[in-house]
C-alpha positions as CSV (number, residue, x, y, z in Angstrom):
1,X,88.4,87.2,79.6
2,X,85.9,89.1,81.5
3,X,83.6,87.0,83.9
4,X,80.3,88.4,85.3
5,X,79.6,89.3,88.5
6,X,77.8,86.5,89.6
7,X,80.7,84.1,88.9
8,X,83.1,86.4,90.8
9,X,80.8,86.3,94.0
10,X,80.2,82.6,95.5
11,X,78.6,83.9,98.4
12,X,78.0,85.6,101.4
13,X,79.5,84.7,104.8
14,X,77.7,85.1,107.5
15,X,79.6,84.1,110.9
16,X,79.3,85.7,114.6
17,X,82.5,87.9,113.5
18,X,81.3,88.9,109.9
19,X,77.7,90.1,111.4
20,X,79.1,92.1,113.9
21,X,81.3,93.3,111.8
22,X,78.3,94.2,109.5
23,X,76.4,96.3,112.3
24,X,79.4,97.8,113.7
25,X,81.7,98.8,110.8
26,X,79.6,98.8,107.9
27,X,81.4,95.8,106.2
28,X,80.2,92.6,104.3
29,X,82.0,89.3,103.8
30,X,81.5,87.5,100.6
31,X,83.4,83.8,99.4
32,X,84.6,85.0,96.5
33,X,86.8,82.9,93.3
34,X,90.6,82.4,94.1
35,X,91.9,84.2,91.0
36,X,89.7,87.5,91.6
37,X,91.6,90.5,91.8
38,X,89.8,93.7,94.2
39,X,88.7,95.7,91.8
40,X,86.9,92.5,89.7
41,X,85.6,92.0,93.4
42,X,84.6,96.2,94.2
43,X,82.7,95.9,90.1
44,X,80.9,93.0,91.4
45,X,79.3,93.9,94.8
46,X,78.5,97.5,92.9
47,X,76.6,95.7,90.2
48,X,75.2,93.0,92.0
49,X,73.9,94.6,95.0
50,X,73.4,98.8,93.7
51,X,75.5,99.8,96.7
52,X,78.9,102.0,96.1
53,X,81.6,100.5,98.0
54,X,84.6,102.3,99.7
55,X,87.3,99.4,100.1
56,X,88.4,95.9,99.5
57,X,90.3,93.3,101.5
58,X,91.1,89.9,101.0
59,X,92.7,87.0,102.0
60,X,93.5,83.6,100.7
61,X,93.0,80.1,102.3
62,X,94.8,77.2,101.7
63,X,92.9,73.9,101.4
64,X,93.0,71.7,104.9
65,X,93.9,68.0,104.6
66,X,91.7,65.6,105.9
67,X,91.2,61.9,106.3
68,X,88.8,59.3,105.7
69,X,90.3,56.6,106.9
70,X,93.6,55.4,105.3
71,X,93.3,57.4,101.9
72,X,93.6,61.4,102.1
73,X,92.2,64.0,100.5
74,X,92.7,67.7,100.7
75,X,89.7,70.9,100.5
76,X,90.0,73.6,97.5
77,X,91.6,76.7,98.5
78,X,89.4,79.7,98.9
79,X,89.2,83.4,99.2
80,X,87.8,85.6,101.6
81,X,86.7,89.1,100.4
82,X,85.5,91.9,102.9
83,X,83.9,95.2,101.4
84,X,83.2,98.0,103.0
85,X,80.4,100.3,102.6
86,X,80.0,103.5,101.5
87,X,78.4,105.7,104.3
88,X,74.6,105.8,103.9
89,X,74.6,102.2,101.9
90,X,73.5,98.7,103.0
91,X,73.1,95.4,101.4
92,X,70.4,93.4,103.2
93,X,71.0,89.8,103.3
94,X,68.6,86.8,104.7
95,X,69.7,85.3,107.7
96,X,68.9,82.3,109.5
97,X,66.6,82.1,112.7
């Protein structure tokens, strides 16, 4: 089952650590699906954003519990993906003021 490259990406994340990371080493931080292997991931950001991309790295998230009370419930686990640019490429992404 192939899925397209919008479904892979959820979206960017842009934290204090991801943008610097952006300016300094050239990298981008996407939420990405749980099940999404690196080169679903590298196919993805290629298509999606016309940029060629030099390396992926991931890591997975477990879920945090929380409360509400007396009952419980728990968060979905996620998945982080951080690509890395090809020298002399740049995705542009909208920030917030």
């Amino acid at each position: 089952m192939t899925r397209s490259a919008r479904e892979i990406l959820i979206r960017p994340l842009m934290t204090e650590k991801s943008m610097r990371q952006k300016e300094e080493q050239n990298t981008v931080a996407f939420r990405v699906r749980p099940d999404a292997n690196k080169v679903e991931i590298r196919v993805a950001v290629e298509t999606v954003f016309n940029v060629k991309v030099s390396s992926v790295r991931t890591a997975s998230f477990e879920g945090k519990l929380k409360r509400m009370g007396r009952s419980e419930g728990r968060r979905a686990d996620w998945k982080k993906a951080i690509v890395t640019l090809a020298p002399g490429h740049k995705i542009e992404l909208v920030e917030g003021a």
